[in-house]
PDB file with SEQRES, HELIX, SHEET and CRYST1 records, atoms N, CA, C and O in Angstrom:
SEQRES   1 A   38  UNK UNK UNK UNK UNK UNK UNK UNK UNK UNK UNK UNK UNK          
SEQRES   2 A   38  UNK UNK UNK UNK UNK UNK UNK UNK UNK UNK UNK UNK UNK          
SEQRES   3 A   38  UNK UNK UNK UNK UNK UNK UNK UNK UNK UNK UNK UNK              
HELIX    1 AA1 UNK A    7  UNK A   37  1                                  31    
CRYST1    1.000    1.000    1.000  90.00  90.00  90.00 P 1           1          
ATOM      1  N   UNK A   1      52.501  79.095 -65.745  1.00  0.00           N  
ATOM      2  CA  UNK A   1      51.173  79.613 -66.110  1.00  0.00           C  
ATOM      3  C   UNK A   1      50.848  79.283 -67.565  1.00  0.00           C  
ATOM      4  O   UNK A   1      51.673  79.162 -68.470  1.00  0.00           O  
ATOM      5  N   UNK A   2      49.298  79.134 -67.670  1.00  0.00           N  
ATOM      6  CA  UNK A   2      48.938  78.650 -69.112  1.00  0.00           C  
ATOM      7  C   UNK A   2      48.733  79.848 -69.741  1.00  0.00           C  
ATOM      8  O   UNK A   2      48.593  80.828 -69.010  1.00  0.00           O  
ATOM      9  N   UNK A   3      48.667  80.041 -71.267  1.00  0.00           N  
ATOM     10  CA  UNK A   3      48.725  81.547 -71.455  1.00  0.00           C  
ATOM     11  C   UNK A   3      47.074  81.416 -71.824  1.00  0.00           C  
ATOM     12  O   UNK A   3      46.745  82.220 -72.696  1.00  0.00           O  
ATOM     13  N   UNK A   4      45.939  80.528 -71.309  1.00  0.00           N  
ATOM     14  CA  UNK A   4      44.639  80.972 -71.157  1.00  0.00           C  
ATOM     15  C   UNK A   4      44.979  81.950 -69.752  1.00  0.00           C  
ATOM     16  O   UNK A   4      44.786  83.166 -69.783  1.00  0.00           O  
ATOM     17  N   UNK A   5      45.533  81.209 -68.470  1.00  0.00           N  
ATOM     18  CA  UNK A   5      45.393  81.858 -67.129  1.00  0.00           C  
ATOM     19  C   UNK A   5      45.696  83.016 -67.984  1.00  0.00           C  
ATOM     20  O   UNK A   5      44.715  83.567 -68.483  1.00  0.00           O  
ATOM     21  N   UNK A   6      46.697  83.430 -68.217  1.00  0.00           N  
ATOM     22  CA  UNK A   6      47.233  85.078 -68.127  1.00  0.00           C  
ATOM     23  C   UNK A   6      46.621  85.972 -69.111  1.00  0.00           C  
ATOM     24  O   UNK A   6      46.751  87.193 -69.197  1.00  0.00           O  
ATOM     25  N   UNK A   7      45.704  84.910 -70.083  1.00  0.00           N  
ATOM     26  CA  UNK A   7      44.875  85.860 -71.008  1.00  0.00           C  
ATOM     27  C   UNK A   7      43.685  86.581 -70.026  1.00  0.00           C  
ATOM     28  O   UNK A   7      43.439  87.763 -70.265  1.00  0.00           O  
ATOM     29  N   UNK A   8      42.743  85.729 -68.640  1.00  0.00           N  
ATOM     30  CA  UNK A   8      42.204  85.767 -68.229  1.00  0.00           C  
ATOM     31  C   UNK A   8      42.660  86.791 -67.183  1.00  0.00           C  
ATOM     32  O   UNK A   8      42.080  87.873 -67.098  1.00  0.00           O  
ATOM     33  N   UNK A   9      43.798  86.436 -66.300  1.00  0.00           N  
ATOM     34  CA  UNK A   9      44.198  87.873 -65.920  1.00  0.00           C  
ATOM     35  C   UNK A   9      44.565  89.194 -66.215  1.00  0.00           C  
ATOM     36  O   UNK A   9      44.634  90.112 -65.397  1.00  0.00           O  
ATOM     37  N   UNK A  10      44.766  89.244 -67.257  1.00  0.00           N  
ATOM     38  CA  UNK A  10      45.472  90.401 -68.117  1.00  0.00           C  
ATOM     39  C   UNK A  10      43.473  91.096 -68.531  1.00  0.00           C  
ATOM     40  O   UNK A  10      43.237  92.296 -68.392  1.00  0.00           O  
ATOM     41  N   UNK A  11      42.839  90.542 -68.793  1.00  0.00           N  
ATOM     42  CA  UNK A  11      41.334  90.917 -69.258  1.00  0.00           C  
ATOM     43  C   UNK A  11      41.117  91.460 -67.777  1.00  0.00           C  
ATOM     44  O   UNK A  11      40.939  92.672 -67.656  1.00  0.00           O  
ATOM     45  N   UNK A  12      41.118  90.494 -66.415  1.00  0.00           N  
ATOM     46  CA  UNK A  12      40.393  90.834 -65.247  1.00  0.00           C  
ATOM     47  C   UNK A  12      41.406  92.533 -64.979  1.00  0.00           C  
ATOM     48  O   UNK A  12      40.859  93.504 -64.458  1.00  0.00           O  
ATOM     49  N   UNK A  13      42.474  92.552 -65.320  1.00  0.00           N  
ATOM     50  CA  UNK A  13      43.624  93.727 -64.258  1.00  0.00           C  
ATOM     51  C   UNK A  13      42.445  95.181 -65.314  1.00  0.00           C  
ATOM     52  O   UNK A  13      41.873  96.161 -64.837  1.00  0.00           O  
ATOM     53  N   UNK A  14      42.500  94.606 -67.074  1.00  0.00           N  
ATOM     54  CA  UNK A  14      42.024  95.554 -67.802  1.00  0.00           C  
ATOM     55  C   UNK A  14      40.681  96.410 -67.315  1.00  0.00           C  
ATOM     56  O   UNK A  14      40.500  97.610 -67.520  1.00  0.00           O  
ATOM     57  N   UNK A  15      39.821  95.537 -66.648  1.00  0.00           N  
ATOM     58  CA  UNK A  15      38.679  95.821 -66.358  1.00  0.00           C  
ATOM     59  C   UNK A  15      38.881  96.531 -65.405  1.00  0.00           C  
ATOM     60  O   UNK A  15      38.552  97.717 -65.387  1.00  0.00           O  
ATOM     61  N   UNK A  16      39.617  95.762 -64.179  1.00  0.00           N  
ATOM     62  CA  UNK A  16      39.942  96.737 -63.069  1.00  0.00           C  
ATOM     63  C   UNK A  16      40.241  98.664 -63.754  1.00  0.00           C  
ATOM     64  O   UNK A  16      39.823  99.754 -63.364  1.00  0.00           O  
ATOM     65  N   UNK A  17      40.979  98.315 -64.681  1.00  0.00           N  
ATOM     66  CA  UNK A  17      41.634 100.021 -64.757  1.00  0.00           C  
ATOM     67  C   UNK A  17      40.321 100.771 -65.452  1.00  0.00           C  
ATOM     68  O   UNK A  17      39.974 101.942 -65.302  1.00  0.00           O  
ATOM     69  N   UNK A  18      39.750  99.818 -66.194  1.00  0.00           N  
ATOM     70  CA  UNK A  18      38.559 100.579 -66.978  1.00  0.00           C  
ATOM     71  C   UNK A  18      37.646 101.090 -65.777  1.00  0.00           C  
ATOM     72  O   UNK A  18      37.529 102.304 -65.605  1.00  0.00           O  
ATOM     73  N   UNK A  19      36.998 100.183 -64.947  1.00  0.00           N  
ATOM     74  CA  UNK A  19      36.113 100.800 -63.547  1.00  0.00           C  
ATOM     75  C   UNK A  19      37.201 102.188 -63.164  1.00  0.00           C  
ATOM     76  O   UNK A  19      36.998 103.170 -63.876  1.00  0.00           O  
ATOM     77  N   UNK A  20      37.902 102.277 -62.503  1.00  0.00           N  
ATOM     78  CA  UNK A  20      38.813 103.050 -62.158  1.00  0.00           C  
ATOM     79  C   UNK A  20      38.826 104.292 -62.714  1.00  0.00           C  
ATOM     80  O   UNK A  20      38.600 105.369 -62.163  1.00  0.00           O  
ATOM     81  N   UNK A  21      39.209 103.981 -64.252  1.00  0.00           N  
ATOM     82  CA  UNK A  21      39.292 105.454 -64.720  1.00  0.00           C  
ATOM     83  C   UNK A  21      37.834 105.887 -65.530  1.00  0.00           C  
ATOM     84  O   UNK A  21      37.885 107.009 -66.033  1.00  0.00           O  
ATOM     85  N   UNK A  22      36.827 105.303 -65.677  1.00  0.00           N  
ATOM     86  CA  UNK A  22      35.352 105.460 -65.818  1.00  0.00           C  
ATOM     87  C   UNK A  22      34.863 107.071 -64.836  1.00  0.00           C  
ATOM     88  O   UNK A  22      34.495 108.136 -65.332  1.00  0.00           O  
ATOM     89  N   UNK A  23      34.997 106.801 -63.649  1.00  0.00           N  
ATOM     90  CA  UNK A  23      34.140 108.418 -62.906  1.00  0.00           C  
ATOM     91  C   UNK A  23      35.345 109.334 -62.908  1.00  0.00           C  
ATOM     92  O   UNK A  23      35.136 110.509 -62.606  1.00  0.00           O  
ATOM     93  N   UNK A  24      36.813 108.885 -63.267  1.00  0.00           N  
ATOM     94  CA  UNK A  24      37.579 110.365 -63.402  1.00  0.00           C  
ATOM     95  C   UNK A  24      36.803 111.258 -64.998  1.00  0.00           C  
ATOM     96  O   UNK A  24      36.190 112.321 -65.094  1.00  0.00           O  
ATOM     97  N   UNK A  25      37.205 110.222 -66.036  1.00  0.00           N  
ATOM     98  CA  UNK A  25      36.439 110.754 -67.363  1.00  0.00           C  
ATOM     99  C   UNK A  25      35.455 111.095 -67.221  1.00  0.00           C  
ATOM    100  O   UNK A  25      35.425 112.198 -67.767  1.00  0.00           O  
ATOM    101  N   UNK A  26      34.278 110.830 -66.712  1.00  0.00           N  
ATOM    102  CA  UNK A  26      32.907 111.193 -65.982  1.00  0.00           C  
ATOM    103  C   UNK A  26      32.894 112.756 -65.596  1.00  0.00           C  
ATOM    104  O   UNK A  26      32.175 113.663 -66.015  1.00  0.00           O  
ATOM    105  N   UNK A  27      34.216 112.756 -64.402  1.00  0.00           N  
ATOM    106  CA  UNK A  27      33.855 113.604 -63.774  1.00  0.00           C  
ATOM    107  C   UNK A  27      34.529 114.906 -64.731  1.00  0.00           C  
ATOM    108  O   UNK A  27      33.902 115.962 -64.805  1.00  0.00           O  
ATOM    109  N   UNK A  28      35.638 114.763 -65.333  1.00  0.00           N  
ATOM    110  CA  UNK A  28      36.644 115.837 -65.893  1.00  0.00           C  
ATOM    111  C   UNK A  28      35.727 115.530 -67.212  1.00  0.00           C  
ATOM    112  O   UNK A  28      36.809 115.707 -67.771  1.00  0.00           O  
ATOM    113  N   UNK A  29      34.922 115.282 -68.119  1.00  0.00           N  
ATOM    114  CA  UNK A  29      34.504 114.998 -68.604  1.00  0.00           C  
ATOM    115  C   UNK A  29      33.190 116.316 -68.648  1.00  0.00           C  
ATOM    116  O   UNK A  29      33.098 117.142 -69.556  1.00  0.00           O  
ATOM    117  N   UNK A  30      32.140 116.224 -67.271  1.00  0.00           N  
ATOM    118  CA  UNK A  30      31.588 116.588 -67.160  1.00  0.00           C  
ATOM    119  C   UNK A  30      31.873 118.407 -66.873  1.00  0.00           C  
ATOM    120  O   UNK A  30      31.038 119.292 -67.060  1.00  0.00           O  
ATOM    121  N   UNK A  31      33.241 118.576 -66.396  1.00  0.00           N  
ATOM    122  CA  UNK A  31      33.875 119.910 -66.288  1.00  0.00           C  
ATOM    123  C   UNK A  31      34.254 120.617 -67.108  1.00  0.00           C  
ATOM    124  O   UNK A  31      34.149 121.843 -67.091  1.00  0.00           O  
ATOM    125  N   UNK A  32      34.950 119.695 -68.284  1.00  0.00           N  
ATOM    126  CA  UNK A  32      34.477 120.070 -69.739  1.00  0.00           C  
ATOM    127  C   UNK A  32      33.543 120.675 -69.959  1.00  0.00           C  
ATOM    128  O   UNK A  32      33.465 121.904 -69.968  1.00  0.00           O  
ATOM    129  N   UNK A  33      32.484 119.714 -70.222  1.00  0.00           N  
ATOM    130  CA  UNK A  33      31.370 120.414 -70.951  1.00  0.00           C  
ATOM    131  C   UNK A  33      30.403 121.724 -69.883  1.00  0.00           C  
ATOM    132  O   UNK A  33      29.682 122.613 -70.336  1.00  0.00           O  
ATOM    133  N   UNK A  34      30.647 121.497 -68.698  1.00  0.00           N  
ATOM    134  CA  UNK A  34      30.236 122.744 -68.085  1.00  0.00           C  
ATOM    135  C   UNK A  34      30.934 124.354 -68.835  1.00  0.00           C  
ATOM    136  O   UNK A  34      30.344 125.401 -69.101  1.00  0.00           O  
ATOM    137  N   UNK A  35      32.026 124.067 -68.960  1.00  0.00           N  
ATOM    138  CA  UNK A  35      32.854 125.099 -68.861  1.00  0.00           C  
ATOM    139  C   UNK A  35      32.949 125.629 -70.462  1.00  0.00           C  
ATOM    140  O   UNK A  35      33.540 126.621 -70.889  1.00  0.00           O  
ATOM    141  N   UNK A  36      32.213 124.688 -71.150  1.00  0.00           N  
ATOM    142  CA  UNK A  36      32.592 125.004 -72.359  1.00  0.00           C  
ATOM    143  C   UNK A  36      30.648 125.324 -72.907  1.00  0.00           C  
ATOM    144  O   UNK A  36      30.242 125.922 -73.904  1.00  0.00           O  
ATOM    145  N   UNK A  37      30.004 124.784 -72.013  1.00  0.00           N  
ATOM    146  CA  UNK A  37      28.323 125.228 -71.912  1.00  0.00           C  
ATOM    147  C   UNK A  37      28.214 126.837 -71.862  1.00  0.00           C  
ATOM    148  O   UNK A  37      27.571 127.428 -72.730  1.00  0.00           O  
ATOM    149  N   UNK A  38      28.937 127.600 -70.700  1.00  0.00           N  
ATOM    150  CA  UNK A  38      28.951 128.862 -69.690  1.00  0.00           C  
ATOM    151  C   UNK A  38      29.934 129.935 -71.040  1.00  0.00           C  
ATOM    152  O   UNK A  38      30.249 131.100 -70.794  1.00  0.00           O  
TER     153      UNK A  38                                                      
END                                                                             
């Protein structure tokens, strides 16, 4: 492997985890600030 390929995969896996953990933070995120609104 060229270390462009694995720069390019290592960016694509990153993105993957960023989508992923995006609506947990969202959601625990949003439970936060409910709970700390009330």
């Amino acid at each position: 492997m060229i270390i462009h390929d694995v720069d390019i995969l290592l960016r694509k896996i990153a993105v993957g985890i960023v989508i992923a953990l995006v609506p947990f933070l969202l959601f625990f995120g949003g439970l936060w600030l409910i709970r700390h609104i009330l």
